[in-house]
N, C-alpha and C positions, 0 to 999 in steps of 0.2 A: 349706690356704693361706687367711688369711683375704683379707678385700674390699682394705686396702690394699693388700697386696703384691701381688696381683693388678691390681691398677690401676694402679701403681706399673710391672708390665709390662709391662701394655699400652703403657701411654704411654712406655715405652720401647724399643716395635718389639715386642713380643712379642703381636700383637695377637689371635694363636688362641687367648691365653689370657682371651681374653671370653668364649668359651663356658660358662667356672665359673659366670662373672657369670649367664649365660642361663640355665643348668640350676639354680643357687642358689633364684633368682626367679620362675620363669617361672610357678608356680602361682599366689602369689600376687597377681602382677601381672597374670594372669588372671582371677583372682577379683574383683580390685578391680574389673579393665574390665567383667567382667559386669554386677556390680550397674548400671552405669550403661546398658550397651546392651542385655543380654541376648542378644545375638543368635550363635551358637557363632562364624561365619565373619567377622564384624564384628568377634567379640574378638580374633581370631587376627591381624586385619591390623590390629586397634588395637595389639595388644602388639608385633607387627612394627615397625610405624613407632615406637614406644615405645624398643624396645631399641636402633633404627638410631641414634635420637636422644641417647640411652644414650651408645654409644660415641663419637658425634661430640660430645659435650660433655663427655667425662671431663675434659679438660683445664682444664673450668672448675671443677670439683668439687675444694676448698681444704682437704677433712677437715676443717673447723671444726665438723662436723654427723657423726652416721654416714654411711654412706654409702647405706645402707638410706632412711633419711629424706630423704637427696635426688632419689632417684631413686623412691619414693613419691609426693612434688612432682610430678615429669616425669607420674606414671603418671596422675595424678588431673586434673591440666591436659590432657594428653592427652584426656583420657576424657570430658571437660566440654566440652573444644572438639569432639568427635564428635558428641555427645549434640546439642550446639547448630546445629552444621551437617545433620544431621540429622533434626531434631525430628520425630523419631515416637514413640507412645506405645508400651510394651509391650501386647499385650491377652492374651495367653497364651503361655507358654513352649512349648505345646503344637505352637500356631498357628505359631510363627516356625521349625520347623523343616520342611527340605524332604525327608528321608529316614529312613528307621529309625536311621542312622547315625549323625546330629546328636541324633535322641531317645537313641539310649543310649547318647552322652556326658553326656546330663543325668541319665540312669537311675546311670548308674558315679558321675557326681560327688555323688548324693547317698548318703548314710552309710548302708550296706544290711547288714540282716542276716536271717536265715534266714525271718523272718515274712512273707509276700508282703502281708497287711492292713499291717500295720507298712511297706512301702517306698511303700504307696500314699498313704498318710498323710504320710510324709516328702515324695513328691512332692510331695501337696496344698497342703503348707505350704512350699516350697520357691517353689512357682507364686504361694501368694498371698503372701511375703513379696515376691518380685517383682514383682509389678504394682502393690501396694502403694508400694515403695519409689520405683518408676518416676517415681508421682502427684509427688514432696517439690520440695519445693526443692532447688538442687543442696548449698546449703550444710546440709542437714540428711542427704540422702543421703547426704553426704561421710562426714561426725559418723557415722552409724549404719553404714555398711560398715567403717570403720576399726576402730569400736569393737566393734560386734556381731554382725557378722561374720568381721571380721579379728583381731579381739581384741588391739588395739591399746592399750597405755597414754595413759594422759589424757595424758603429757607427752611420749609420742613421737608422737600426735596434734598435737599444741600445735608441737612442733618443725615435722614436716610442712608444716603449714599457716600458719605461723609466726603465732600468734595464744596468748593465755596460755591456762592451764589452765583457769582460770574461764569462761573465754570456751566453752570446749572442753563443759564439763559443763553448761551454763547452754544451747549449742544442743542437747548430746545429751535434756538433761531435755524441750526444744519441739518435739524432731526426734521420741521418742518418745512424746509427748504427741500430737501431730500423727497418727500411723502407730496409733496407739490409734484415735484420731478417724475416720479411714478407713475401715481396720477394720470399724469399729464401723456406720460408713454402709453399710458392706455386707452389712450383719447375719450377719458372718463371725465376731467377736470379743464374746464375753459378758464383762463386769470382773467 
């Protein structure tokens, strides 16, 4: 079933059939929350009040857009107004978990294969993409989780955030410009 007809039931009393919607999404739009909070328990109740939000404003969702991209909108606003109401910085992924349990959600989410050198590497850089990212502006962190980490197209970016495509690649070139520059201040990054 795709997104409309599913929405399309919802909104017409069939409302247990949100759960698609949930299980569709629910990585992604956990992934987005990440980059902004980092924090495992803080994503889980950002994506919660996300998808609540979700459901109580299908009704405003016209299909003029995918549905994907407006509900991306909701995830990223969401995520910006957390980030802002709680202005805390990342200082390690390490640091903010409070059990083995929270750590190896982060150990399973990153891409593992048989090498144990190789998963600690992946760590390494998993940690400093994140504190790094933490550092940006929100409009550049937006540009760089969409694109390069969510592997988002420039115009389903541009849809998203409703801003053009120029605009789109013109922040991601200062956003990684920038995230270079960091980097580099932490004599983490050789060019």
């Amino acid at each position: 079933m795709n997104d409309k007809d599913i929405i399309e039931k919802v909104l017409a009393g069939q409302e247990d059939l949100f759960r698609h919607i949930v299980d569709r999404y629910k990585d992604k739009v956990f992934s987005i929350i990440y980059s902004f909070c980092g924090y495992t328990s803080d994503c889980e109740d950002i994506a919660q009040t996300v998808f609540i939000k979700i459901f109580y404003s299908l009704n405003k969702f016209k299909f003029e857009s995918s549905f994907s991209t407006w509900m991306y909108r909701i995830v990223i606003n969401e995520s910006i107004n957390f980030a802002k109401k709680r202005k805390t910085k990342i200082v390690s992924l390490h640091e903010n978990f409070s059990d083995d349990n929270d750590e190896q959600q982060v150990i399973d989410f990153i891409k593992s294969d048989d090498n144990t050198e190789q998963k600690a590497i992946e760590r390494e850089m998993q940690q400093l993409v994140q504190n790094t990212l933490v550092k940006l502006k929100d409009n550049y962190k937006i540009i760089l989780t969409l694109r390069d980490i969510e592997n988002f197209s420039y115009e389903e970016i541009a849809q998203m955030l409703n801003i053009h495509v120029d605009t789109v690649k013109i922040r991601l070139f200062r956003a990684r410009k920038k995230m270079r520059e960091l980097l580099k201040e932490e004599s983490l990054y050789e060019m």
